[in-house]
C-alpha angles and dihedrals in degrees: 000000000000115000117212104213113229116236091236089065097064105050089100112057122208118160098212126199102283097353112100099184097089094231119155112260084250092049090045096062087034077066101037087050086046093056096053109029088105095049103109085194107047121067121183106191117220129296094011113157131211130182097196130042081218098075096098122058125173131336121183117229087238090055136070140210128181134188126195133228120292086002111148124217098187091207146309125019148166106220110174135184126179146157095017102325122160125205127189128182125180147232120285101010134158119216119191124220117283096019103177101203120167128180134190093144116018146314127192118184114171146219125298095012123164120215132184125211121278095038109164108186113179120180094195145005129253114182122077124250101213107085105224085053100051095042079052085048086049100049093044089053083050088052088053115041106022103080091191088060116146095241084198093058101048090105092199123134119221086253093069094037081058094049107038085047082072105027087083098054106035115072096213088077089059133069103227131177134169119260120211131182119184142225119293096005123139124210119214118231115277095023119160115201115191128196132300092027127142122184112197130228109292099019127148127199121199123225129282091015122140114217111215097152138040109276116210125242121276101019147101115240120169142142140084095314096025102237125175102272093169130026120187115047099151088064101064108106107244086215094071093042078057099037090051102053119113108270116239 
């Protein structure tokens, strides 16, 4: 559905992080509110913010997202649902630039997480491991998007073309498992979270880390893959965070 921008939208000009209309930070989520206010599946809570129109990317009718109340997206992000997906965000939340999150089973991501730029969360996987069947994935994805394709050098028999016309739409094909990321957690730049994770309340996960198992709560885990490298975080004494602090 194509908007057509009001002229009185546009009087006071501010150019925002990823938005190039030069709408005021209050104009730009009339508009986002606007766009979605007759989305039965998409709920966006009070008083979000959010500093692109390209946060949202697609979400199925069949899917759902939902954002809770005071909750931050810095800028541009691809945030997919399909197939029956369902993503929840919390209250109070803040999302860095560029977040990659897509849903075909569910994502949970809590209140008052922190969230650093370049996030990629997947709940399933959707490309074949045996080799013959993935080139055949490949070259059906070729038949079907490039529009300059040599139709002579697909080199797939009736019988994939069959099979790869339903293997979109149809979630046997696909691994799935539920992502969850709980209350009060902050995610490192450059994090990739697979599927059936769940990162408990408190949690921190250092850059560049890529998530392939559950991490407990209060605690650091990171690396490749990501491992507990800190329990205990609940148990630090908040005095000596304060006390240490550089003095002004």
């Amino acid at each position: 559905m194509k908007i057509k921008i009001p002229d009185s939208l546009l009087k006071k000009y501010y150019v925002d992080w990823g938005c190039r209309w030069g709408l005021t930070r209050e104009r730009l989520m009339q508009v986002i509110y606007y766009m979605y206010a007759d989305s039965p599946n998409i709920h966006i809570g009070k008083r979000v913010y959010m500093r692109s129109l390209q946060t949202i990317g697609s979400v199925h009718p069949d899917s759902s997202l939902s954002i809770g109340d005071e909750s931050v997206f810095w800028g541009k992000s691809n945030i997919c649902a399909s197939y029956g997906g369902q993503i929840s965000i919390g209250s109070r939340s803040l999302i860095g630039d560029n977040n990659n999150t897509l849903c075909r089973n569910r994502v949970s991501i809590g209140n008052y997480v922190l969230t650093a730029q370049n996030l990629s969360i997947r709940d399933y996987e959707d490309h074949p491991i045996p080799p013959r069947e993935r080139k055949a994935q490949v070259s059906y994805c070729i038949r079907q998007y490039n529009p300059f394709h040599d139709p002579s050098n697909i080199g797939l028999s009736p019988e994939e073309i069959e099979y790869f016309d339903t293997y979109w739409n149809d979630k046997r094909y696909f691994v799935s498992a539920p992502v969850e990321i709980g209350d009060n957690c902050w995610i490192g730049h450059d994090v990739t979270i697979m599927k059936g994770v769940n990162i408990s309340e408190n949690s921190i996960i250092a850059a560049r880390s890529v998530v392939t198992k559950s991490v407990p709560p209060n605690c650091i885990a990171g690396g490749v893959p990501a491992r507990v490298l800190r329990e205990n975080l609940d148990q630090d004494d908040p005095e000596e965070f304060w006390k240490n602090r550089p003095q002004t």
